[in-house]
Structure formats: structure tokens, C-alpha cells
N, C-alpha and C positions, 0 to 999 in steps of 0.2 A: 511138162518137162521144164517149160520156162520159172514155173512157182517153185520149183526143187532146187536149178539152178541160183534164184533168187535167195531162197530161204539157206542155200551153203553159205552166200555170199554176203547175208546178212551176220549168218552163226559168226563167221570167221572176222569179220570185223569187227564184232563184240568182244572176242578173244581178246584180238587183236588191241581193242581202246581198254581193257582190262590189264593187260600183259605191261602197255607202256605209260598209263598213268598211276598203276606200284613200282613200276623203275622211278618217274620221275617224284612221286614223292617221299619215297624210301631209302635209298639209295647212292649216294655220287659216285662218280664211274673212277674215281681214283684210291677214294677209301675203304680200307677194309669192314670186315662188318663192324659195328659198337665206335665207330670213328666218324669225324663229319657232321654230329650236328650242330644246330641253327646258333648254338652259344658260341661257336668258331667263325666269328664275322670275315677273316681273311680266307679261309674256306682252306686251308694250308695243312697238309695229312702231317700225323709225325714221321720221323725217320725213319728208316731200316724196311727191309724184305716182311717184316710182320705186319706193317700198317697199310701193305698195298693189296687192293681188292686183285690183281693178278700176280701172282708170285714169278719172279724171276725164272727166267728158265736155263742161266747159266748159273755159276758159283760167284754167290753175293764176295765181293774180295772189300779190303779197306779202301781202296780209292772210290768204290760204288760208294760202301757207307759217308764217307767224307761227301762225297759231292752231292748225295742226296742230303747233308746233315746242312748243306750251304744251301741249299736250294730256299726261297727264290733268289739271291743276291748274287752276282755275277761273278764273284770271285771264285778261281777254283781253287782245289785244295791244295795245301803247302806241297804232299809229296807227290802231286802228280807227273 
């Protein structure tokens, strides 16, 4: 019982180091797919609801686009 128990334990970690070493070298948790790679040294997505690996779950309005279009610079947008 204890070699069954062992061998789930071993399976499920293997998953497991498979699962999160194609997140981390595939992947960034901000950009969409075909977006993010290694040629973007500031690692900085482009703008808009299209370039984000989680789509918005309200309605994209012009102050989101605006302030994500400012992002990273601390200024916010003129009509906010």
C-alpha cells in the first residue's frame, strides 16, 4: 500500500515539474499569446484588451484604453 501510495506521489509531481516548467518557459502571465518575447527587453505588453493573456471582464471603455496606453508612466490620462 505504502509503494502505490509512493508511486501517486511520485506520478503527480512529475505532472506537476512538467505543468510549471512550460508556464515558465513559454509564457508571461501578462501577455497574450505571439506577445512577450526575449526581443522586448522592458518585458512591457502592448496596449488594448487584445494584448492581455486575461480578457477584461467588464466593457473595455476609452479611459481603460488611455491609461493602459500610459502605462508604465505615472501620468493619467487627460480625460479622466
Amino acid at each position: 500500500m505504502a509503494l502505490i501510495k509512493l508511486a501517486a506521489l511520485a506520478a503527480t509531481g512529475a505532472i506537476g515539474y512538467r505543468y510549471f516548467t512550460k508556464l515558465r518557459d513559454g509564457k508571461h502571465a501578462a501577455f497574450a499569446s505571439g506577445q512577450g518575447d526575449d526581443s522586448n527587453f522592458a518585458q512591457v505588453r502592448d496596449s488594448g484588451p487584445s494584448s492581455m493573456a486575461d480578457k477584461p471582464q467588464r466593457k473595455w471603455t476609452e479611459v481603460d484604453e488611455e491609461s493602459d496606453q500610459s502605462f508604465p508612466a505615472s501620468d493619467p490620462p487627460a480625460n479622466y
